[in-house]
MARRO-205822 format. One record per atom (N, C-alpha, C): atom name; z, y negated, x negated. Coordinates in steps of 0.001 Angstrom, whole numbers. Example, Ala and Ser with C-alpha at 12.3 -4.5 7.8 and 13.67 -1.06 7.14 Angstrom:
+--------+---------+---------+---------+
| tortor |       Z |       Y |       X |
+--------+---------+---------+---------+
|      N |    7800 |    5690 |  -13190 |
|     CA |    7800 |    4500 |  -12300 |
|      C |    7800 |    3300 |  -13200 |
|      N |    7080 |    2250 |  -12850 |
|     CA |    7140 |    1060 |  -13670 |
|      C |    7870 |     -30 |  -12900 |
+--------+---------+---------+---------+
***
This chain:
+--------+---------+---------+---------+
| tortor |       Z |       Y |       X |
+--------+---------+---------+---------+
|      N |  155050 | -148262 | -160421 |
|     CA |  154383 | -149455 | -159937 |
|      C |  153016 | -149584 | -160616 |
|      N |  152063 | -149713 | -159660 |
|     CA |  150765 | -149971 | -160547 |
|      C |  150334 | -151357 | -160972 |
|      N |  149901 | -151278 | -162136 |
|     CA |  149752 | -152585 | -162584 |
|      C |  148460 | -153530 | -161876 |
|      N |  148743 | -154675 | -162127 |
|     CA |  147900 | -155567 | -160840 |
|      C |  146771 | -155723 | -161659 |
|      N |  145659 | -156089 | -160442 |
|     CA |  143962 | -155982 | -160884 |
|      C |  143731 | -156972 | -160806 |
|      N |  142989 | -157867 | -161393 |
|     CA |  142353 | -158968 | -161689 |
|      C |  140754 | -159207 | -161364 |
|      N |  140969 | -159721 | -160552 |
|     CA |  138851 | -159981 | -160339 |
|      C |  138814 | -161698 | -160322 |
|      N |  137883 | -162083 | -161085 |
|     CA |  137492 | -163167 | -161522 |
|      C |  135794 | -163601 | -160718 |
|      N |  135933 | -164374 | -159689 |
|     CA |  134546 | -164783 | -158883 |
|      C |  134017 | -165660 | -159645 |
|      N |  132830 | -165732 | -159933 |
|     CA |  132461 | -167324 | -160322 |
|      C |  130685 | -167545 | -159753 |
|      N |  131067 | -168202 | -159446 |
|     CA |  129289 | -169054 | -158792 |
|      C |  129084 | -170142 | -158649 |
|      N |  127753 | -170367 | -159050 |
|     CA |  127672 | -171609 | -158803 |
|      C |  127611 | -172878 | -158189 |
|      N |  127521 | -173938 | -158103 |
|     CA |  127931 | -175110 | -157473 |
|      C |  127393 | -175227 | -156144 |
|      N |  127368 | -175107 | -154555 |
|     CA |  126535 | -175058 | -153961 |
|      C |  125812 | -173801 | -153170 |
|      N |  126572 | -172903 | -153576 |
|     CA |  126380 | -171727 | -153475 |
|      C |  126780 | -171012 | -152513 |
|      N |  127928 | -171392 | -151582 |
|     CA |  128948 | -170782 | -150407 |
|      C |  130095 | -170123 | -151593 |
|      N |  130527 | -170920 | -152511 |
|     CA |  131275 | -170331 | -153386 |
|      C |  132551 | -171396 | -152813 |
|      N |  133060 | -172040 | -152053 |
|     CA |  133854 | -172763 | -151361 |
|      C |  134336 | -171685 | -150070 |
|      N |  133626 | -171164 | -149081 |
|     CA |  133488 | -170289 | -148075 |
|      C |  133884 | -169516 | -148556 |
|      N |  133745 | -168654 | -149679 |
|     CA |  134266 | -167513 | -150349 |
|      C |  135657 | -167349 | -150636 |
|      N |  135640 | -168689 | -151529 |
|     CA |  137354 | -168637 | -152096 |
|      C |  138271 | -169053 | -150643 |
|      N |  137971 | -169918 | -150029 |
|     CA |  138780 | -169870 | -148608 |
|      C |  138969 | -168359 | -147918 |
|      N |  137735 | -167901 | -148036 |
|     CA |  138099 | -166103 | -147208 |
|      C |  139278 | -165347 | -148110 |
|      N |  138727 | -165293 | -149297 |
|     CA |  139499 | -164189 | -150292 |
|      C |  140926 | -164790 | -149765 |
|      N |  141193 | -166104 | -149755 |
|     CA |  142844 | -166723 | -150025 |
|      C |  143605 | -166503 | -148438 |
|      N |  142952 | -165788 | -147551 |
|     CA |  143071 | -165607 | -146208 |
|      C |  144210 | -164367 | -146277 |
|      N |  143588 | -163581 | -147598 |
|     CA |  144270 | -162271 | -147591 |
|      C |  145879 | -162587 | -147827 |
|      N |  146696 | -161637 | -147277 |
|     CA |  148051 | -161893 | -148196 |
|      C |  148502 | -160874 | -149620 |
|      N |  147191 | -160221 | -149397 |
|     CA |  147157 | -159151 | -150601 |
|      C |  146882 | -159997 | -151824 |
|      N |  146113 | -161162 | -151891 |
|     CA |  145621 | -162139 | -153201 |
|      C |  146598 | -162853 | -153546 |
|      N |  146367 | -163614 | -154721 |
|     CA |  147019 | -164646 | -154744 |
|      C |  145869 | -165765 | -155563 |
|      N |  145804 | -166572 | -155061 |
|     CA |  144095 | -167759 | -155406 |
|      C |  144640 | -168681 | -156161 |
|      N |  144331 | -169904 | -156671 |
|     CA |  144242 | -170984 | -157361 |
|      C |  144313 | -171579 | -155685 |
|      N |  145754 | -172769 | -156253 |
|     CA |  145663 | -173941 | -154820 |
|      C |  144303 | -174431 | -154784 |
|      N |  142859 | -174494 | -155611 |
|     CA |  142130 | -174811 | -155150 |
|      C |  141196 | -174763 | -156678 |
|      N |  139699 | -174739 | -155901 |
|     CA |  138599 | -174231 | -156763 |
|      C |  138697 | -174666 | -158027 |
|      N |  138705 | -173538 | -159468 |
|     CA |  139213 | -173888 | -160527 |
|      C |  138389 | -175285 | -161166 |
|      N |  137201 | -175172 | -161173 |
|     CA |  136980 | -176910 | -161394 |
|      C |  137280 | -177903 | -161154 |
|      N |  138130 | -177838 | -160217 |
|     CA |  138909 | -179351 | -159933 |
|      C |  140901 | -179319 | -160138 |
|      N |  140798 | -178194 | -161321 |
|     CA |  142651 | -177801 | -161342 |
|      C |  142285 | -179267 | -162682 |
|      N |  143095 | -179759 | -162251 |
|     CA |  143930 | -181156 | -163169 |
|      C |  143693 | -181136 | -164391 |
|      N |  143821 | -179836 | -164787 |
|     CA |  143911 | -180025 | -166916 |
|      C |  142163 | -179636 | -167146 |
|      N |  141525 | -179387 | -166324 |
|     CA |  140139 | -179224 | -166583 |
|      C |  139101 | -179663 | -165597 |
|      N |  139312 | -180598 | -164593 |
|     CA |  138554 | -181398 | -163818 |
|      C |  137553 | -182522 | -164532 |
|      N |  138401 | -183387 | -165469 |
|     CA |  137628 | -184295 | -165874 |
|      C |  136222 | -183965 | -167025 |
|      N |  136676 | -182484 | -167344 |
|     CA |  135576 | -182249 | -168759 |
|      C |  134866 | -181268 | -167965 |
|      N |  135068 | -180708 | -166710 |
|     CA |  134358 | -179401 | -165655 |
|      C |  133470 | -180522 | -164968 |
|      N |  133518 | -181552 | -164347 |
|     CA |  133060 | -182757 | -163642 |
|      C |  132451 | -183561 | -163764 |
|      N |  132885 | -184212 | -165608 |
|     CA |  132053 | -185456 | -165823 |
|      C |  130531 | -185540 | -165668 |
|      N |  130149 | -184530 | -166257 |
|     CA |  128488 | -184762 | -166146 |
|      C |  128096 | -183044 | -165841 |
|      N |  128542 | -182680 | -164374 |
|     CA |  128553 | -181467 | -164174 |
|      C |  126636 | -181376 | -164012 |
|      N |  125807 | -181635 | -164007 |
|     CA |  124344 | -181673 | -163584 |
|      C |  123306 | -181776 | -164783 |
|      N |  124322 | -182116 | -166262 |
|     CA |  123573 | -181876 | -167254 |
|      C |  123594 | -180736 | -168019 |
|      N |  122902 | -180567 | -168204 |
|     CA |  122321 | -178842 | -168972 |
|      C |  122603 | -178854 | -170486 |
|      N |  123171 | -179977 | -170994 |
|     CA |  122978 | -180502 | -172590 |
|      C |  124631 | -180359 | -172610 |
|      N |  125222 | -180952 | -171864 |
|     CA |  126532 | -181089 | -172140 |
|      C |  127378 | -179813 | -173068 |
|      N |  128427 | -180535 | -174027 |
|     CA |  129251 | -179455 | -174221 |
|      C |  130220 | -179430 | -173997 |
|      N |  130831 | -177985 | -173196 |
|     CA |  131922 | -177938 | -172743 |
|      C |  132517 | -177175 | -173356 |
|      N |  133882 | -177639 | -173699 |
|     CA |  135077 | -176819 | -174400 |
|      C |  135437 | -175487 | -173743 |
|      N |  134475 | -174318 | -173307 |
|     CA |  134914 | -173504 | -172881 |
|      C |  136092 | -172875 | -173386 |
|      N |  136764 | -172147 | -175058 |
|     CA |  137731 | -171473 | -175363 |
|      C |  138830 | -172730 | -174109 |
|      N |  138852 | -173804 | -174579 |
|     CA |  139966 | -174506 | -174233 |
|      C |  140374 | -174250 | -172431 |
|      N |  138858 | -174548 | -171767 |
|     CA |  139391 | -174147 | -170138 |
|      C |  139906 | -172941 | -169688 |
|      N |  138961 | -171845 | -170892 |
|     CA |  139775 | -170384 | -170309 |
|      C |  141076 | -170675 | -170751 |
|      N |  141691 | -171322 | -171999 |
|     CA |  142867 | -171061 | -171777 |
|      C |  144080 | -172073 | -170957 |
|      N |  143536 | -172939 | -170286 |
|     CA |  143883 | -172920 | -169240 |
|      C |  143745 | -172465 | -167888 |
+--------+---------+---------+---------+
***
């Protein structure tokens, strides 16, 4: 059995990065996030709050590990 491959998309806000993840999740070969990882529950409110400021700090270690 070959071990499974991992590809990680990321783009930015505005981007046709919505259009994208809907195509990829079309496949039955994938398996996607029920929906675009910035808005998954345990990291919406700190991905969101002040998504437009450039200053902000975001707990990245913490979202990758969710």
């Amino acid at each position: 059995m070959t071990a499974p491959t991992y590809l990680f998309i990321l783009c930015p806000p505005y981007s046709g990065s919505t259009l994208l993840w809907r195509l990829v999740a079309t496949s039955s070969n994938v398996s996607v996030l029920p929906a675009e990882g910035q808005f998954l529950p345990e990291v919406k409110d700190e991905m969101r709050a002040a998504a437009w400021e450039p200053d902000v700090d975001v707990s990245w270690p913490r979202i990758k590990e969710v």
